[in-house]
N, C-alpha and C positions, 0 to 999 in steps of 0.2 A: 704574261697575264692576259696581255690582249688578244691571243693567241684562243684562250679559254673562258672567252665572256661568260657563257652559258652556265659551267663548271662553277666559277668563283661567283656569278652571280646569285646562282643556289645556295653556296657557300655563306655567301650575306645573306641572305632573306635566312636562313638559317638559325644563323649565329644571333639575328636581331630577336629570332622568335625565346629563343633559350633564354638569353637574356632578359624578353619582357617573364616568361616564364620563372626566372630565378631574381624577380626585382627583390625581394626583403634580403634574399640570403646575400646579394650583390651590396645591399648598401648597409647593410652592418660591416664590411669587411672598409667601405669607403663611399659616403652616402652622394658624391658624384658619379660614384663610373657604371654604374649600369648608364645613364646617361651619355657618358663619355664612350663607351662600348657601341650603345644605339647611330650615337653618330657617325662613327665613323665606320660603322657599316652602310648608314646612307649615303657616306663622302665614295666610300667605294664603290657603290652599285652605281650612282651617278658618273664615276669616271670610267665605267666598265662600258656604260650603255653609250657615254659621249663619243665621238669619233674623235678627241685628242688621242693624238699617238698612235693614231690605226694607222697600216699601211695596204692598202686592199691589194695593190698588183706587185707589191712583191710577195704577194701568202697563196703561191699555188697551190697551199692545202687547206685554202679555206673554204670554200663548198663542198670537199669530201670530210673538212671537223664539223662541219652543221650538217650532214645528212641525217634521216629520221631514224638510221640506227641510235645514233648518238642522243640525238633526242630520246627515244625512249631509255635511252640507258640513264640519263638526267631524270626520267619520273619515275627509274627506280632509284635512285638516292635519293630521290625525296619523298618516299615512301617510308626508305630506310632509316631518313631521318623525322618523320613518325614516329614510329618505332621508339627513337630514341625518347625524344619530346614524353609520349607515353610512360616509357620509363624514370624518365625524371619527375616526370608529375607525382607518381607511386611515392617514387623515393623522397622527396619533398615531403608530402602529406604520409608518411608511413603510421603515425598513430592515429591519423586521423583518416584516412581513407577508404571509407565504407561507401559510401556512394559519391558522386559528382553534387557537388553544390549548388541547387535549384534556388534561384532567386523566385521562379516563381510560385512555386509550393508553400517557400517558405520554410525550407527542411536546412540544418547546420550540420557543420561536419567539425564543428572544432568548438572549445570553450575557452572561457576566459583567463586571463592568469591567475585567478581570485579563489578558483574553482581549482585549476590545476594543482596550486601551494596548500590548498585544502586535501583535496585526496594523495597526492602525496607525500602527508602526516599521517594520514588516517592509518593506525594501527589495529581496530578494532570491526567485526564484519559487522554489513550490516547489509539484509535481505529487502530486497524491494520486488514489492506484490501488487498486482494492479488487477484491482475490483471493478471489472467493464460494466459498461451502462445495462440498463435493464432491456432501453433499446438497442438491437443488435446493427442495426443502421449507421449508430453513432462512429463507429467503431475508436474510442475511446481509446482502449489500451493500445490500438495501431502506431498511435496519432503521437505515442508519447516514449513507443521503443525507439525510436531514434537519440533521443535524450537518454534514457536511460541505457541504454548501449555506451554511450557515450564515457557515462560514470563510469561505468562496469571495465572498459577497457581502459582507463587511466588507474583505474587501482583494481588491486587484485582480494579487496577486501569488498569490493561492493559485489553480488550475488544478485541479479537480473532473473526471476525467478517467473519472469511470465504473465502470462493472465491467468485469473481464478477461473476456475468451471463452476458456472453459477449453478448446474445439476451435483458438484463434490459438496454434499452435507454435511460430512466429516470434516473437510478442510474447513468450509464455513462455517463450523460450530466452534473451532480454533481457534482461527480468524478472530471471529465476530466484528465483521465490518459495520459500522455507523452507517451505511447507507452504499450507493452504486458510484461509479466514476468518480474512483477516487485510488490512490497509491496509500499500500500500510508498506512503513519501513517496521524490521525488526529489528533490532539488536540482541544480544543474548538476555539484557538485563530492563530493556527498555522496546517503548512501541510506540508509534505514532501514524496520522492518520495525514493525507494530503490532498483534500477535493480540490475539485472545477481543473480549471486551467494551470497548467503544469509548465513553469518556465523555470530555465539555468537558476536562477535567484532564489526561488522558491525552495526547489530541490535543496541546492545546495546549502542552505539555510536551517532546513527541515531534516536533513543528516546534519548536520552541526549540531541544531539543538536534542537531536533524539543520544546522541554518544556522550554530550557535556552535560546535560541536565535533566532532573527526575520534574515530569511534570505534576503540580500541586494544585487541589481545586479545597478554596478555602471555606468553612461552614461556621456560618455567624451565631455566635451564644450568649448568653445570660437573659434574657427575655422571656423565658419559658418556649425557646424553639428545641425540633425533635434535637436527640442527641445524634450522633455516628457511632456512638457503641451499642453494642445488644445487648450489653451486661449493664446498661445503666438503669438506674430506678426506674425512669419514667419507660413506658411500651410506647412512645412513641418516641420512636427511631428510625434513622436511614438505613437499618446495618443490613438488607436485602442490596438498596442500590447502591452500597459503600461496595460491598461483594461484584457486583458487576462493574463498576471502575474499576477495579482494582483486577478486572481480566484482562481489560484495555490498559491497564499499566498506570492508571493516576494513584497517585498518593492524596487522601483527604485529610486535614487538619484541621480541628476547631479553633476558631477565634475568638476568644471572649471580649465582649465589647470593653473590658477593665482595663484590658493590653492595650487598649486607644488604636494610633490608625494600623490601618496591613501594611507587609511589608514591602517593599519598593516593587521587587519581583515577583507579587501576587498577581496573577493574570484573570482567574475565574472566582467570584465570589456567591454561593452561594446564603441567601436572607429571606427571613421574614417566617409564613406560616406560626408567628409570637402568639403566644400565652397572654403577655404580659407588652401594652402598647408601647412604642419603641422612643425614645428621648430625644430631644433634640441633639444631643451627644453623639447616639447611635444614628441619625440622620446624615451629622455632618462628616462621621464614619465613612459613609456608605456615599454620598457625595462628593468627599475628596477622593475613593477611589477610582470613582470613572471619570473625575479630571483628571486623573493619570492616564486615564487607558483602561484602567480595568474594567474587565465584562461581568456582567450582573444577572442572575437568576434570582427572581424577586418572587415568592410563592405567600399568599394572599391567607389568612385562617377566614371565611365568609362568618365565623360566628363570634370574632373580634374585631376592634379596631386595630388597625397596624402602624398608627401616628406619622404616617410618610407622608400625611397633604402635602410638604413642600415642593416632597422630591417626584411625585407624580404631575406637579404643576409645573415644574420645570422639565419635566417630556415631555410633555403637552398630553399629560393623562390625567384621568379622572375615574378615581373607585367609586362607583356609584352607589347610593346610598339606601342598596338593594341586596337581601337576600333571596338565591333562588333556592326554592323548592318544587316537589314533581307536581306536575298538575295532574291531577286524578279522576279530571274527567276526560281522557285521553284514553285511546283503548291501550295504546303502551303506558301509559301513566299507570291503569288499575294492573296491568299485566305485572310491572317494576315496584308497584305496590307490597308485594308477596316478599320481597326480597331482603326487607325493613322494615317491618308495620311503623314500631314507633318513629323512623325515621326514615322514608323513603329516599332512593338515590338518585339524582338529577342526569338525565341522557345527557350525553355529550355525543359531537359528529359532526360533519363536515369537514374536516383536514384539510387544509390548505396545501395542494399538490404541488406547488409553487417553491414553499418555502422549503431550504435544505433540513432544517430541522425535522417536519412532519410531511415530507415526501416519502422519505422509509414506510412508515406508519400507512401512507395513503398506497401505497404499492404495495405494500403486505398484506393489509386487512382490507386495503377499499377506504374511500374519501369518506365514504360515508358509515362505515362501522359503526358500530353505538358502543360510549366507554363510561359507566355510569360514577359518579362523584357524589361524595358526600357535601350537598350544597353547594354553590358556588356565589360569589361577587362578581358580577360585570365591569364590564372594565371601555368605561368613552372615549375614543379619540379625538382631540380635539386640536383647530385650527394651528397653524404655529407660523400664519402670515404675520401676525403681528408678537410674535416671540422672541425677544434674543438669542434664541439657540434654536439651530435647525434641526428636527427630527423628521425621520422617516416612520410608519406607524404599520406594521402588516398582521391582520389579525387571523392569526395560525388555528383556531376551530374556535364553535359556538355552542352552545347550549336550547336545544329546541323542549316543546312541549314542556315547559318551565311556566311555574307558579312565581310572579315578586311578590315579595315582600319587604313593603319601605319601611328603614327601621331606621332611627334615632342613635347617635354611636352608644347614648347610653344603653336602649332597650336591649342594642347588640352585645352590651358589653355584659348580663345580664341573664343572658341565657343560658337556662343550666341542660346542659349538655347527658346528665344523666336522669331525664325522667323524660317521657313521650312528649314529640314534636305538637305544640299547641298552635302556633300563631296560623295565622289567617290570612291569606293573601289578602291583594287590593285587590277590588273592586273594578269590575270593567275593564279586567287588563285585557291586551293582547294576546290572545292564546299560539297565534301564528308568528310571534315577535322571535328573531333570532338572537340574541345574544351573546355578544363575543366575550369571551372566558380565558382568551389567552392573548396575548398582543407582543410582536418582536418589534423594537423599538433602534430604530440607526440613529445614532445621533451624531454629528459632522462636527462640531466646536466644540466638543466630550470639557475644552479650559474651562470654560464658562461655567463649569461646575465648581470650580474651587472657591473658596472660602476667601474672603478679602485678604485674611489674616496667612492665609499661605495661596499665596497665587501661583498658577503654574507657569514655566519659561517655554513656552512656542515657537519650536526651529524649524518643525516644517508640517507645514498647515496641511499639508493632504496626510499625516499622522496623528490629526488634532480627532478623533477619533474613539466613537465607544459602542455599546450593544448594549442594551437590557432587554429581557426575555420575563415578562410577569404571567402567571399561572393565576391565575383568578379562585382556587379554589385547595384545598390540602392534596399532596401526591402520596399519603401516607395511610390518611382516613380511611380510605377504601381501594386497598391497594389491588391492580389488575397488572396484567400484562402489557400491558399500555401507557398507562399510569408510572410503572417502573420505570419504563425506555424514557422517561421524558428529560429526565433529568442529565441522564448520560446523552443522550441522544443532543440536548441541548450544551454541554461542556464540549462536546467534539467538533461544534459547529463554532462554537465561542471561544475556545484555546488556541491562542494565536503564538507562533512561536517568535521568539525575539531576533529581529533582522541584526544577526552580526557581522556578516559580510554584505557589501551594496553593489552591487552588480549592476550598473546602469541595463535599462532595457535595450536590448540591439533591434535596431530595423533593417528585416530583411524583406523589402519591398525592391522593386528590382530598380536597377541603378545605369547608370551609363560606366562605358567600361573602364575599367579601375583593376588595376592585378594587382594594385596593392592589397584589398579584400582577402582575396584566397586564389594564389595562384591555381590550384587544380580545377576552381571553378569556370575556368577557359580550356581543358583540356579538348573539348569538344571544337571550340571556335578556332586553336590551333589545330588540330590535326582536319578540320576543313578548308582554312584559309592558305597554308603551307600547299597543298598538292596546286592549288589551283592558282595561288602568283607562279608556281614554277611552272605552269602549264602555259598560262600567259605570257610571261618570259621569255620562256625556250619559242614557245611559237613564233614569236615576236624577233628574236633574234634569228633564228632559223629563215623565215621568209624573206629578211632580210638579207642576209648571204647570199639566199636563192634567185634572188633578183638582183646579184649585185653582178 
């Protein structure tokens, strides 16, 4: 052996590298001996390099076994064992090995077992579509094929179907995406929608609920609110935007307030726009759902009361006690005049480009479109420093070139709706005053809604969580193009799927080195470090014969 330093010392540095390279598969077999392996390739290269046991003058062929023939013939074995390394890396990561694992990109090459025991049940396809951002910069769908490759090549039911061509109008009238940067999964029988930030958890979550469960947006009744059928007595009805969910795949069902609370797995609740002002009964309805969690589209009738004081005071809102109508000394006012003598239609504009709900809207038509309503209620936000429940307040459009009128909830309640609009603004108002007409409301402690008499149990407080979306004004009255979208436009932002696998978050911020992580993600650092200890080495031992 000592005959062959050079030889069996590449042989060690070798055998250590495979080793660190095959640490998991080494210690399932025996969670010592990759350890035990490492060492005693270091006990060897230490007895290799030692002069125990040498005999220099009796090896008259030891400066012609170290000549730099021999040396190079040493950096091609370990070239050759490259080669190998390379190949085991492959073979090791074989379903996962689409690229080298960049710590610093922050790019994966493998998922969780949570995920893996998921799509290897999955019997049923399901197509995933990715709707890129409006800006072409972003590059949105780039960012998120690595993931979705991912699925795609674990089961042979997921369909990786690309980016949309935001020029295919065809596809997109199919489609109908809710908005930009976002994933639609299909199934044959179901559809769903996946904006913003796209992680393992999400996905996998978001195929789980789109194959197990028919998503339901629930529509609150007895009150004198519209119905969801076209065939029922009253003309006013959803049954236009009931048609348009129902291309995005929700199922609507009425709720009659008689049936008492929704049910556990009601996620979106549609309320309000009543006839007839709403009971404390119906209050505490609609209160213990978003102590659960559930999300709330809350639509306002401006020419009734809606009896929610309590529940606008604990979001820290306020229906102000204002009807708007058009002001008519505006040159759009006499222009919008033509359009309803008896009952002129209120501009609406400004879009909030910001929020996901009305960023569609403001990239479609422009922030500033005009979307005319039949009257509207303003809607104050107010302080929630001194509030037991934290809310967030973001007011999604306004109302401009608007006439008030302060009314009394009687005078409001009073007003007959079928003979010409009589009342009379105030006095001195602000003609330039903007108006907020819609408000998206986050609120953080969603518990603190429940009722003394059923409290909710709090397991984890960054789930303590809700949404309400209020409309200030009917989406029915005076139905547009606009007008329509809001309501779907709002369920696709507020339908939250139910987290039934939990994926802790992984951090891929870069690390000190560790093969335990992901062997192949040192392929690089091996086949740089291998040539160059053996180059060291060999030289090292070389020079030293040669001077001996």
């Amino acid at each position: 052996m000592k005959k062959h330093k050079l030889e069996f010392s590449i042989g060690a540095i070798f055998v250590a590298f495979v080793v660190l390279l095959m640490w998991q598969n080494l210690s399932v077999l025996f969670k010592a001996l990759p350890i035990t392996l490492i060492s005693l390739c270091l006990v060897l290269i230490v007895y290799l390099l030692s002069p125990l046991g040498e005999n220099k003058k009796n090896d008259p062929q030891n400066n012609e076994r170290y000549a730099p023939k021999y040396f190079a013939q040493a950096i091609l074995s370990s070239l050759i064992g490259v080669a190998i390394i390379v190949f085991g890396a492959v073979i090791l990561n074989k379903d996962n090995f689409s690229k080298t694992f960049d710590l610093t990109t922050n790019k994966i090459n493998s998922l969780s077992e949570e995920s893996y025991k998921f799509l290897e049940s999955l019997s049923v396809p399901v197509q995933i579509v990715c709707v890129p951002s409006q800006n072409p910069t972003e590059n949105y769908c780039d960012g998120n094929q690595d993931l979705i490759n991912l699925f795609a090549k674990r089961s042979k039911f997921i369909v990786n179907a690309g980016a949309l061509s935001l020029v295919d109008r065809e596809t997109i009238a199919k489609l109908q995406p809710s908005g930009y940067s976002r994933l639609i999964l299909m199934s044959d029988t179901n559809k769903s929608e996946l904006d913003g930030v796209v992680s393992e958890s999400r996905l996998t979550n978001a195929i789980i609920n789109l194959v197990k469960f028919k998503k339901v947006v629930y529509f609150l009744s007895g009150s004198g609110e519209p119905s969801i059928n076209a065939d029922s007595s009253s003309d006013r009805n959803y049954s236009e935007i009931i048609n348009f969910l129902h291309t995005k795949a929700y199922d609507a069902k009425e709720w009659n307030i008689k049936q008492g609370l929704l049910p556990a797995d009601a996620r979106v609740l549609v309320a309000g726009d009543n006839n007839i002002p709403y009971n404390e009964e119906t209050q505490n309805i609609i209160q213990n759902f978003i102590a659960h969690g559930g999300r709330l589209i809350l639509i306002v009738n401006p020419y009734r009361e809606q009896g929610l004081d309590k529940l606008y005071s604990l979001m820290n809102l306020k229906l102000d006690p204002i009807l708007l109508t058009l002001n008519l000394n505006t040159a759009l006012g006499k222009q919008m005049q033509n359009q309803n003598p008896s009952r002129p239609p209120v501009p609406v504009s400004n879009f909030n480009k910001e929020s996901p709900i009305t960023r569609v809207i403001a990239q479609s038509f422009g922030s500033q479109v005009v979307m005319p309503i039949d009257g509207g209620r303003p809607i104050s936000i107010l302080s929630s420093d001194k509030s037991a429940i934290n809310t967030t307040a973001t007011v999604l459009f306004s109302s401009f070139s608007a006439a008030p009128i302060t009314l009394s909830p009687e005078t409001r309640n009073k007003i007959d709706l079928n003979v010409p609009f009589n009342l009379s603004p105030d006095r001195d108002f602000d003609a330039n005053k903007s108006w907020p007409l819609s408000v998206n409301v986050e609120i953080n402690n969603a518990s603190k809604f429940a009722l003394d008499k059923s409290p909710v149990n709090v397991t984890d407080a960054t789930k303590d969580k809700s949404e309400v979306i209020v409309f200030g004004f009917s989406l029915i009255s005076l139905p547009t193009v606009i007008s329509q979208q809001l309501i779907p436009l709002s369920v696709a932002h507020l339908y939250q799927d139910q987290e039934l696998v939990t994926i802790p978050p992984r951090d891929f911020t870069p690390k000190q080195f560790n093969l335990s992580r992901n062997p192949g993600a040192w392929l690089l650092f091996f086949a740089g470090i291998l040539p160059l200890a053996t180059a060291i080495m060999g030289l090292f031992i070389w020079s030293k014969r040669r001077s001996a």
